[in-house]
C-alpha positions as CSV (number, residue, x, y, z in Angstrom):
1,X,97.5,145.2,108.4
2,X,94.7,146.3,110.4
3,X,92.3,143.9,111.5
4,X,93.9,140.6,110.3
5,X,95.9,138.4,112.2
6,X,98.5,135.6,110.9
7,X,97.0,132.7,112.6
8,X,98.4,131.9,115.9
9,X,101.4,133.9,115.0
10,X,102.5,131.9,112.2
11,X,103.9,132.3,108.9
12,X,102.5,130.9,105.4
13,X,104.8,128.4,105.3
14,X,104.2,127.2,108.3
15,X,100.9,125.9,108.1
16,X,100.2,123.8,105.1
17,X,97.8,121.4,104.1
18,X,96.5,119.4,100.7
19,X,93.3,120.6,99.1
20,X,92.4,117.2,99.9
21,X,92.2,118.1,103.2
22,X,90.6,121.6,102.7
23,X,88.0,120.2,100.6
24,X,87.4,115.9,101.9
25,X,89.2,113.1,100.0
26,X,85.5,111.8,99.6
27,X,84.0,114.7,98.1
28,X,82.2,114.0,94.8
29,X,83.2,115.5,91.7
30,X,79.7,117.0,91.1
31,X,80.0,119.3,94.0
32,X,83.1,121.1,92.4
33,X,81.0,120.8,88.7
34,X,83.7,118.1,87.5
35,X,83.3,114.9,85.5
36,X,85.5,112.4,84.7
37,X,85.6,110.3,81.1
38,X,86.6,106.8,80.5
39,X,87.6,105.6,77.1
40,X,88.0,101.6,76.8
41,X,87.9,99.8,73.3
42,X,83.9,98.4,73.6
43,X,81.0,99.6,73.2
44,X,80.8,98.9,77.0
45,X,83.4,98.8,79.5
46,X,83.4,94.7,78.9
47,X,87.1,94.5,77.7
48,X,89.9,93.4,80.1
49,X,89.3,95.0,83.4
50,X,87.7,98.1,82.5
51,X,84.6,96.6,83.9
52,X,86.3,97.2,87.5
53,X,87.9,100.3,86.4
54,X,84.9,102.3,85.6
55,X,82.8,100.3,88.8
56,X,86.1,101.8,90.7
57,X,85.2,105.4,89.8
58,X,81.9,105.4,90.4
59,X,82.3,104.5,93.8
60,X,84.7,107.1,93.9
61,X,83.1,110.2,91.9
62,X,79.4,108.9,92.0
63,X,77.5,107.3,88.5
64,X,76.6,111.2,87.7
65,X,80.2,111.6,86.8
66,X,81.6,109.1,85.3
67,X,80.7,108.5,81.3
68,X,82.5,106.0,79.5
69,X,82.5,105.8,75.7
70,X,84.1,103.5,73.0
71,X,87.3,104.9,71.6
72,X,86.7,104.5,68.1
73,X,83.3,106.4,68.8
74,X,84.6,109.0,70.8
75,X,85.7,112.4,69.6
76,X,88.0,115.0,70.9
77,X,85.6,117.3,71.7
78,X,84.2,114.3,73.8
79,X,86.8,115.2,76.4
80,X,85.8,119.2,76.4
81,X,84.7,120.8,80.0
82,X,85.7,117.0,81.6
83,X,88.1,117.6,84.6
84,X,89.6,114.2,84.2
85,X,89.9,112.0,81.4
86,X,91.1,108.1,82.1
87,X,92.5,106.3,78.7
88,X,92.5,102.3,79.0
89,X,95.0,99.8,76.6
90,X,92.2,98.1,75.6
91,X,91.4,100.2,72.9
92,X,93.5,100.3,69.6
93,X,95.8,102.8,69.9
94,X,95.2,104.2,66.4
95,X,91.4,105.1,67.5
96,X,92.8,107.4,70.4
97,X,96.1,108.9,69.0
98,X,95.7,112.7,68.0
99,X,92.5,112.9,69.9
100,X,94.0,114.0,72.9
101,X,97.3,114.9,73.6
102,X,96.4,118.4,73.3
103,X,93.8,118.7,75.5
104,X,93.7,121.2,78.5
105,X,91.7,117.8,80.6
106,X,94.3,116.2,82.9
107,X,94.8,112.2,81.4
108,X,95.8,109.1,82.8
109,X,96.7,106.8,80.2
110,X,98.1,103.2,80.3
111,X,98.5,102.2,76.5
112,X,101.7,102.0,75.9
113,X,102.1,103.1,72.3
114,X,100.6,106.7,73.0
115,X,103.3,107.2,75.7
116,X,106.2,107.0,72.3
117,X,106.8,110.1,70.1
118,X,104.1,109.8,67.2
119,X,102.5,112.5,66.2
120,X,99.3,112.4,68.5
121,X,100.9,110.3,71.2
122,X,101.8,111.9,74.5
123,X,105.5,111.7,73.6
124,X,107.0,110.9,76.8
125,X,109.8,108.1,75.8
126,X,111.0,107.0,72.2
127,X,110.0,103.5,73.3
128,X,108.0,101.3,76.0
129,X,108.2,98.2,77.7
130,X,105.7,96.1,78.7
131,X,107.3,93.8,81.8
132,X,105.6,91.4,84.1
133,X,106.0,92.1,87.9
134,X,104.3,92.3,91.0
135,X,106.7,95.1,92.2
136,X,107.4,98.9,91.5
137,X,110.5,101.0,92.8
138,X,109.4,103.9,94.3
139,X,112.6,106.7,93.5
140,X,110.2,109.9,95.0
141,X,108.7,109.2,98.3
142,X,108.4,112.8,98.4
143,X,106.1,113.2,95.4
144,X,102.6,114.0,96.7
145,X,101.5,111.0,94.9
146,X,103.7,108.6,97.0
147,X,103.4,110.8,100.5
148,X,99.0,110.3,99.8
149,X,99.7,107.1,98.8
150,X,102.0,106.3,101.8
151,X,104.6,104.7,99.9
152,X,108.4,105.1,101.0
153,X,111.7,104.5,99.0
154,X,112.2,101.2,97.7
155,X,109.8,98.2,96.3
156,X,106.2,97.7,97.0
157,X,104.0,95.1,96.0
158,X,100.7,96.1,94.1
159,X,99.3,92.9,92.9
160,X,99.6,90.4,91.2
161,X,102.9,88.9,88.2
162,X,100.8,91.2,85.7
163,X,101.9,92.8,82.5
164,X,102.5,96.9,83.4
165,X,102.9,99.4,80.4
166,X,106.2,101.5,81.1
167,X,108.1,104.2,78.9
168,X,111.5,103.9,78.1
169,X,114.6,103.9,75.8
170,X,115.2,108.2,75.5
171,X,112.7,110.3,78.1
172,X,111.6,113.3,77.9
173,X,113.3,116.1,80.3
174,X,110.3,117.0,81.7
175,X,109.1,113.8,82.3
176,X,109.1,112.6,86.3
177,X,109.7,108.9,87.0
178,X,108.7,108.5,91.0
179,X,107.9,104.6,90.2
180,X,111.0,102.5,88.2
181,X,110.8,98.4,88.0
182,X,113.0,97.1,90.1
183,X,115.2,95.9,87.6
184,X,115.2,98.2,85.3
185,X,115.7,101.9,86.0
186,X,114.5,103.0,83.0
187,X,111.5,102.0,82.5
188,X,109.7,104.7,84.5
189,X,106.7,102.8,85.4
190,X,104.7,105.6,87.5
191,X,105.5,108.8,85.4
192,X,104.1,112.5,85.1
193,X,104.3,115.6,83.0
194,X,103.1,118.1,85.3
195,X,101.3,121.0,83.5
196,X,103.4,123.0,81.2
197,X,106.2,120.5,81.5
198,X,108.6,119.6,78.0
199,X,107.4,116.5,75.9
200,X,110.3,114.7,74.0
201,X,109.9,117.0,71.3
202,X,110.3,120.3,73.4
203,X,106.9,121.1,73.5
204,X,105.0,121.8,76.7
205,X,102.1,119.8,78.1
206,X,98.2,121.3,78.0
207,X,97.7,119.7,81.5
208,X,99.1,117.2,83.9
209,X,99.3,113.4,82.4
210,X,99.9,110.5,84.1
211,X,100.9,106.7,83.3
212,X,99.9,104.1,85.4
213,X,101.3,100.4,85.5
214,X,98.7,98.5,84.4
215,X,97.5,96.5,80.4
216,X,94.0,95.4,79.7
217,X,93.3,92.9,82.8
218,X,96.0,93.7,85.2
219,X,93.6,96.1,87.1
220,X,91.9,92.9,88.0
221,X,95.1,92.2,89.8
222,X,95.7,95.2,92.3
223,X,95.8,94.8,95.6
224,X,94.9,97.6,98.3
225,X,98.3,99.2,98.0
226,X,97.8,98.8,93.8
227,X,94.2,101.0,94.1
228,X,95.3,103.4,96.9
229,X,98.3,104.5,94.3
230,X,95.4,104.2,91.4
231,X,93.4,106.6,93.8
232,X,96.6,109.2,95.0
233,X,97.5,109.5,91.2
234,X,94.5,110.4,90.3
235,X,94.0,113.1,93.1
236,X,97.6,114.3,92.1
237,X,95.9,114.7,88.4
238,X,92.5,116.7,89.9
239,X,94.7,118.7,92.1
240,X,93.8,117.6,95.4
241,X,97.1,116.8,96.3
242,X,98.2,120.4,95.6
243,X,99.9,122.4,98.6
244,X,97.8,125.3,100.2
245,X,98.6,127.1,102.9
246,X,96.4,129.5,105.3
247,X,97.6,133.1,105.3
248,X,95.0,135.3,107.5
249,X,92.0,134.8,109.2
250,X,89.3,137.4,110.4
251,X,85.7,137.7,111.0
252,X,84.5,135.1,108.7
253,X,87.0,135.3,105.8
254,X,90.4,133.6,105.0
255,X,93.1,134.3,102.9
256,X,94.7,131.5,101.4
257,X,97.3,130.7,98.8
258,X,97.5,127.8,96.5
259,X,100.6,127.1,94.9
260,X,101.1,131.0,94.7
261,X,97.9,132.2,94.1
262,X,95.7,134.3,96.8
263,X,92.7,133.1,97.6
264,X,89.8,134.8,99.8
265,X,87.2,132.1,100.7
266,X,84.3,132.9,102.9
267,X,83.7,130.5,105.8
């Protein structure tokens, strides 16, 4: 390969980095032409804590890009050319379900009945829980959520003794529990479908969804280790936790790969 050099004599898999890294865990969504919808159940985000959720991502993403919009108002299409979409409990669940679960948006959702097997629901368990804790059981400390998120094995406090939404009774196989209550292993209450990954009825996912362990007003209630997993699982959901490694560097260009793919970026 004339001309190119692998950097300092490595391979790919030896140097490896997030795209958080690569691109700044503070960046904006704007600057990568993102935006980021939040659905609560009022015409405002007055209801339970979705006051502090949506002041949360603006801080985060800027108040350029972040809309919010009344479920019963809001429309699929509503979600189209978003690159994040954030689904609170206090709507009803009847004026979100089949809206959705089919988009190609990645979704964090926290009301518990559109985690079941409905049509329109994002079928993830035949049944939810809804228990009140201040702890979560974290079963992958290798996930990128939890490594971001610096959370090992075991329990962690995130707040306060606060109702958290959970799926349970039969899971889906390509559903990933990396967050159990304590007490009861099956109620996954941190769980994933990564993109293209098998709902309980066998069908793949259009993008990555997440739970989160929260209801209406327990948001209210997390403490700094509550919002930096808030904050990791939502970076897992954009991406920016996703592994990319430099290949080859020379006069101004390098060759990268991201989960696979080649990329040539211009310095």
């Amino acid at each position: 390969m004339d001309g190119l050099d692998v950097i300092d004599g490595m391979n790919s898999d030896q140097i490896t980095l997030g795209i958080g890294e690569i691109l700044g865990t503070n960046l904006h969504l704007g600057s990568l032409g993102a935006s980021v919808l939040f659905i609560g159940g009022q015409p405002g985000p007055t209801q339970g804590a979705d006051a502090a959720v949506m002041a949360h991502l603006v801080a985060r993403f800027g108040a350029t890009e972040v809309e919010y919009l009344q479920a019963s108002a809001a429309t699929t299409a509503d979600m189209d050319g978003r690159k994040l979409g954030v689904l609170s409990s206090t709507p009803s669940s009847s004026a979100m379900r089949g809206k959705w679960d089919q988009s190609p948006v990645p979704i964090m959702n926290w009301e518990e009945a559109l985690m079941k097997n409905s049509n329109g629901d994002f079928r993830m368990g035949t049944s939810t829980a809804k228990p009140v804790t201040t702890t979560i059981n974290v079963v992958d400390a290798a996930h990128p959520i939890m490594v971001d998120a610096g959370l090992a094995a075991g329990n962690h406090v995130i707040g306060g003794n606060d109702e958290r939404n959970c799926p349970n009774g039969t899971l889906a196989s390509g559903l990933q529990g990396i967050a159990e209550l304590p007490s009861d292993a099956n109620c996954k209450i941190l769980a994933l479908f990564d993109d293209g990954a098998l709902d309980l009825q066998n069908n793949p996912v259009p993008a990555r969804r997440s739970t989160f362990p929260l209801t209406d007003s327990s948001f209210n209630g997390l403490n700094a280790t509550g919002l930096q997993l808030f904050d990791s699982t939502i970076s897992w959901l954009l991406g920016l936790l996703d592994e990319i490694r430099i290949l080859l560097q020379e006069n101004g260009f390098s060759l990268l790969q991201e989960n696979g793919a080649a990329l040539l970026l211009e310095s």
